[in-house]
N, CA, C and O of each residue as an XYZ file, in Angstrom:
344
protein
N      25.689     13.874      9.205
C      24.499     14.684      9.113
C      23.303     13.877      9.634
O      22.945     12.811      9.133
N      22.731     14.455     10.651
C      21.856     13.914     11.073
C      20.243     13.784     10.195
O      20.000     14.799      9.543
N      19.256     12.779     10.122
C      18.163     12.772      9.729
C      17.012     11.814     10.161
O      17.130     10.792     10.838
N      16.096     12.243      9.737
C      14.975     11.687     10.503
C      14.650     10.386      9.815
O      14.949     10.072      8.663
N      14.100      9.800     10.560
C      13.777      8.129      9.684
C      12.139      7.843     10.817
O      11.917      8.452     11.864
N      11.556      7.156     10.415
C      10.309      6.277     11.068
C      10.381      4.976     11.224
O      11.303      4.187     11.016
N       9.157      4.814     11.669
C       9.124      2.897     12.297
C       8.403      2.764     10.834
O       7.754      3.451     10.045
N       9.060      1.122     11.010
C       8.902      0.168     10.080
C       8.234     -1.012     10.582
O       8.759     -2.120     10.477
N       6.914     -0.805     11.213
C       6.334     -2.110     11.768
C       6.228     -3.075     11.183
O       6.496     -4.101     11.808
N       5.841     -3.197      9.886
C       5.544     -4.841      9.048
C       6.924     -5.053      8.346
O       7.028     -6.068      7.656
N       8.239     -4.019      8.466
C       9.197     -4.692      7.479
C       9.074     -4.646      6.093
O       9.773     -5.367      5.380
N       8.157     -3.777      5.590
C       8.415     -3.849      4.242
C       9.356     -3.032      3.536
O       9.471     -2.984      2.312
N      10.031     -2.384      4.396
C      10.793     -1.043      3.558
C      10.160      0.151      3.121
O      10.473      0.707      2.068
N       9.150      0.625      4.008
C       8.291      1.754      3.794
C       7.740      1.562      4.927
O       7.353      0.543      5.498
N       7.745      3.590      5.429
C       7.752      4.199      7.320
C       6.530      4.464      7.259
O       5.928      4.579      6.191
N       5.933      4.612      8.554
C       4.653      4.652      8.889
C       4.702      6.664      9.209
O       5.247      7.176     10.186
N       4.012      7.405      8.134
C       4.271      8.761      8.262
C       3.115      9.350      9.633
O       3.060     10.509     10.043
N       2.348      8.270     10.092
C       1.590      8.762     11.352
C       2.414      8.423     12.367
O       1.696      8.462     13.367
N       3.514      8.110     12.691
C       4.373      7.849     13.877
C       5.076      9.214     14.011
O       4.799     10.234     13.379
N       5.815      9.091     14.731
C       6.973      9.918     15.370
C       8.052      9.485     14.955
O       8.417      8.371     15.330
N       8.877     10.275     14.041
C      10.442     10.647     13.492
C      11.486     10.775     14.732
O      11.478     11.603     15.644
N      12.448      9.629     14.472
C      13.509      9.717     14.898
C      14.558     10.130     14.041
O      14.766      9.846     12.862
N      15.595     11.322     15.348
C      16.417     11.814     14.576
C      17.868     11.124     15.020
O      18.208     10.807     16.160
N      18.728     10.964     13.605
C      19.932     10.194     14.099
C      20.759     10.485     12.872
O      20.541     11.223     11.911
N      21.738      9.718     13.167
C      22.653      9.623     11.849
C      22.443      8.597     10.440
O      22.614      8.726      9.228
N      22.024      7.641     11.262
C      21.149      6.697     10.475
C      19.943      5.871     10.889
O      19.648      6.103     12.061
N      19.397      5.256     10.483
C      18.066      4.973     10.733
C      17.974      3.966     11.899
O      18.399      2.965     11.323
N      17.692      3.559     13.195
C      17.973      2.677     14.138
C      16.868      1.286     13.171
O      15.933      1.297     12.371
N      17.874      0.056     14.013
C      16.931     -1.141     13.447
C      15.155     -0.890     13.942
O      14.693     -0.609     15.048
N      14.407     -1.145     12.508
C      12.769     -1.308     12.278
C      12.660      0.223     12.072
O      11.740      0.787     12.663
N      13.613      1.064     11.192
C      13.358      2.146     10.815
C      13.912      2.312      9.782
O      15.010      1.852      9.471
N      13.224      2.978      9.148
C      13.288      3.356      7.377
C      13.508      5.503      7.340
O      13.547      6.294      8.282
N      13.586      5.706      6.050
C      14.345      7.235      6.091
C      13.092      7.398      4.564
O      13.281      7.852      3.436
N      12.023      6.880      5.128
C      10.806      7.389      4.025
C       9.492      7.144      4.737
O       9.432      6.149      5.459
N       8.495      7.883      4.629
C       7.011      7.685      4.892
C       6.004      7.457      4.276
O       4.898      7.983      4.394
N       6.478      6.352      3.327
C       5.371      6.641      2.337
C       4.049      5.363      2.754
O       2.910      5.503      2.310
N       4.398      4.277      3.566
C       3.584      3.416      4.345
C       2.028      3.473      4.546
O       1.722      3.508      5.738
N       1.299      3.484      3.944
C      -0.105      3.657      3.866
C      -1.138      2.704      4.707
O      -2.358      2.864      4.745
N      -0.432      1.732      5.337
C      -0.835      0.466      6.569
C       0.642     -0.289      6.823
O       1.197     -1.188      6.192
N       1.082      0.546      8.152
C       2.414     -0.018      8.659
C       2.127     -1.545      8.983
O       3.122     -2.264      9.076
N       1.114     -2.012      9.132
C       0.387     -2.869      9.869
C       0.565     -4.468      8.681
O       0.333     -5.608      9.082
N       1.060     -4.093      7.099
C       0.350     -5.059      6.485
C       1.564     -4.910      5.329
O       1.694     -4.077      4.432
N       2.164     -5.733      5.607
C       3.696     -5.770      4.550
C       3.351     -6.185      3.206
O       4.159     -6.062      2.286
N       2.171     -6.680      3.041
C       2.131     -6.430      1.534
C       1.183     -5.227      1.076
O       0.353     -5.443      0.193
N       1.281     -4.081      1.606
C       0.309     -2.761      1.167
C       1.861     -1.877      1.268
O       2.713     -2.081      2.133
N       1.940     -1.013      0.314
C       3.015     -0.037      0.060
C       3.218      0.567     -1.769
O       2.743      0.235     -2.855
N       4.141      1.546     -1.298
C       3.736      2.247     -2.821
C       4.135      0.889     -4.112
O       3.584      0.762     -5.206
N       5.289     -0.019     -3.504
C       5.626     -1.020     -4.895
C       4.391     -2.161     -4.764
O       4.346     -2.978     -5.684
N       3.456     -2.272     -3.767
C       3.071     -3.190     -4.302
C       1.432     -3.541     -5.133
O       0.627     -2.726     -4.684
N       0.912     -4.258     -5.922
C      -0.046     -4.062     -6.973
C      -1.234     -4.103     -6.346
O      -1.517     -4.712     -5.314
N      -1.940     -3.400     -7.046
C      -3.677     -2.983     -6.873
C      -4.124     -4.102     -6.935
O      -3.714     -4.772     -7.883
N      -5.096     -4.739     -6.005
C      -5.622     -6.047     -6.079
C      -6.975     -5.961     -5.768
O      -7.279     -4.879     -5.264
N      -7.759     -6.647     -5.888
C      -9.663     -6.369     -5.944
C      -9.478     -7.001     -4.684
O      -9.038     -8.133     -4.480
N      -9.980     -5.884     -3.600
C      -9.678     -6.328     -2.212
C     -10.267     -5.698     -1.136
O     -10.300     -6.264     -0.043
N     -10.885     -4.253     -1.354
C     -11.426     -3.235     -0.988
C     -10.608     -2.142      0.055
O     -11.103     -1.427      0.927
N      -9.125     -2.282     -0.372
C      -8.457     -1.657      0.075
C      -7.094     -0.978     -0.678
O      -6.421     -1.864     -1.205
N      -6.523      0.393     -0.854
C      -5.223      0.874     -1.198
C      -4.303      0.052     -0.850
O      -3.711      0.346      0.188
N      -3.877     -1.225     -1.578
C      -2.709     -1.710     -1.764
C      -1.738     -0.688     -2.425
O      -0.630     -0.965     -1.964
N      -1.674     -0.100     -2.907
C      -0.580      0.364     -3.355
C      -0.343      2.154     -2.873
O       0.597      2.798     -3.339
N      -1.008      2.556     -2.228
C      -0.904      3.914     -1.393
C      -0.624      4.943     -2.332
O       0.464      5.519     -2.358
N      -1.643      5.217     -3.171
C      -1.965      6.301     -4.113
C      -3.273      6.853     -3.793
O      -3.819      7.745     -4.441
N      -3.714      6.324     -2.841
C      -4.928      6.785     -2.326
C      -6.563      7.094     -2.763
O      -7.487      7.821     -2.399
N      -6.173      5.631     -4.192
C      -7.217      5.162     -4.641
C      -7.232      3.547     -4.152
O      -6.201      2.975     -3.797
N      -8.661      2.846     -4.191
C      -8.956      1.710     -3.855
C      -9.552      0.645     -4.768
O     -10.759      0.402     -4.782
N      -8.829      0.139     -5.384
C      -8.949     -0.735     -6.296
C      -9.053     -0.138     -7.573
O     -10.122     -0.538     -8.033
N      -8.586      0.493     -8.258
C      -8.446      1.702     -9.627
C      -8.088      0.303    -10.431
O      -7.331     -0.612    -10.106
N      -8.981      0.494    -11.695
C      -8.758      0.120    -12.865
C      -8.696     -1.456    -12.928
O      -8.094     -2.154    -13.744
N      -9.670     -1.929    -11.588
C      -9.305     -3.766    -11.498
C     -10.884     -3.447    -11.985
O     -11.521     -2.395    -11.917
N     -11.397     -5.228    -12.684
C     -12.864     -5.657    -12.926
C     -12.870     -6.886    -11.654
O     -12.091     -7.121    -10.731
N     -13.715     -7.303    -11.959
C     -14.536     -8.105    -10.703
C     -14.093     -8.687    -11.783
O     -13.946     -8.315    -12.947
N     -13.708    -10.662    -10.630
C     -13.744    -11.882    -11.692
C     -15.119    -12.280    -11.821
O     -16.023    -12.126    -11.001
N     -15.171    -12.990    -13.339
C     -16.425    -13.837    -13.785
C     -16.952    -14.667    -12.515
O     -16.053    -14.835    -11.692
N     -17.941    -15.115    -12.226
C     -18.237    -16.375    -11.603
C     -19.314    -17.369    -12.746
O     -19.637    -18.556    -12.693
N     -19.595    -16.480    -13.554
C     -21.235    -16.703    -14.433
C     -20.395    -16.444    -15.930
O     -19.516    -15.609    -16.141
N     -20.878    -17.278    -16.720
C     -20.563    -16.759    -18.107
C     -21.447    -15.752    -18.344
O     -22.326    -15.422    -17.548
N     -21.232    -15.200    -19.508
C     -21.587    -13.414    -19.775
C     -23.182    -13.866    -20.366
O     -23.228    -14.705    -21.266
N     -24.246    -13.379    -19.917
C     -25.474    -13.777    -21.132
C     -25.900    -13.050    -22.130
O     -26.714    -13.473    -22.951
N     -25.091    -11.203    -22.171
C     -25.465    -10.362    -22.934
C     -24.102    -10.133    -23.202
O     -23.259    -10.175    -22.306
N     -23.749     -9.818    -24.746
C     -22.512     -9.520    -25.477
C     -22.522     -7.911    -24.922
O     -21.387     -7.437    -24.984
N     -23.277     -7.202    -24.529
C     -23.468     -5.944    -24.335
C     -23.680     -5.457    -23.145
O     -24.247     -4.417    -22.809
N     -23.053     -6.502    -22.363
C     -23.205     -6.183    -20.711
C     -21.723     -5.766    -20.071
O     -20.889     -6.662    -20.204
N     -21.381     -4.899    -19.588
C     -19.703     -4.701    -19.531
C     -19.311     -4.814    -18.407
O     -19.857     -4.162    -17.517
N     -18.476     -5.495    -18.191
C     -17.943     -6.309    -16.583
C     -17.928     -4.936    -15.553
O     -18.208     -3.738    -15.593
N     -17.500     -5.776    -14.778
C     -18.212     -4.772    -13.618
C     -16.622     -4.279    -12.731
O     -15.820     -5.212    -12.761
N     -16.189     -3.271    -12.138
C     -15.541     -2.449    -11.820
C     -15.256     -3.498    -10.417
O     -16.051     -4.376    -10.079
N     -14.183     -3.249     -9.828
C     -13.964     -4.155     -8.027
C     -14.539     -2.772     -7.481
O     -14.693     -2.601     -6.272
């Protein structure tokens, strides 16, 4: 049974869904049989890998930095000041 698969430019095991689908029996080498690739370009950005304060969708949920704080550089001077969002 034939099916479609995409390019796998960075190798991470997740297809770049803005390319062009090849159809085959199985996936030719630097092709994967999923699109979920959110920067084919950057093998550590894909749906497994973690949200990092970076200003970019590491993890291709199509939020950008969700639920990270900015690190300290300064100790805190107000007990009532609440860290700050990436």
């Amino acid at each position: 049974m034939e099916e479609d698969s995409w390019p796998d430019a960075d190798g991470d095991g997740w297809g770049d869904a803005t390319a062009t689908a090849v159809r085959g029996c199985s996936p030719p080498a630097g092709h994967v049989a999923n699109t979920e690739d959110c920067d084919d370009g950057a093998a550590a950005v894909g749906p497994d890998a973690p949200e990092t304060c970076n200003g970019i969708d590491d993890d291709c949920d199509g939020d950008v930095d969700e639920g990270l704080l900015l690190p300290r550089t300064a100790p805190r001077r107000r007990a009532s000041r609440p860290d700050r969002r990436c």
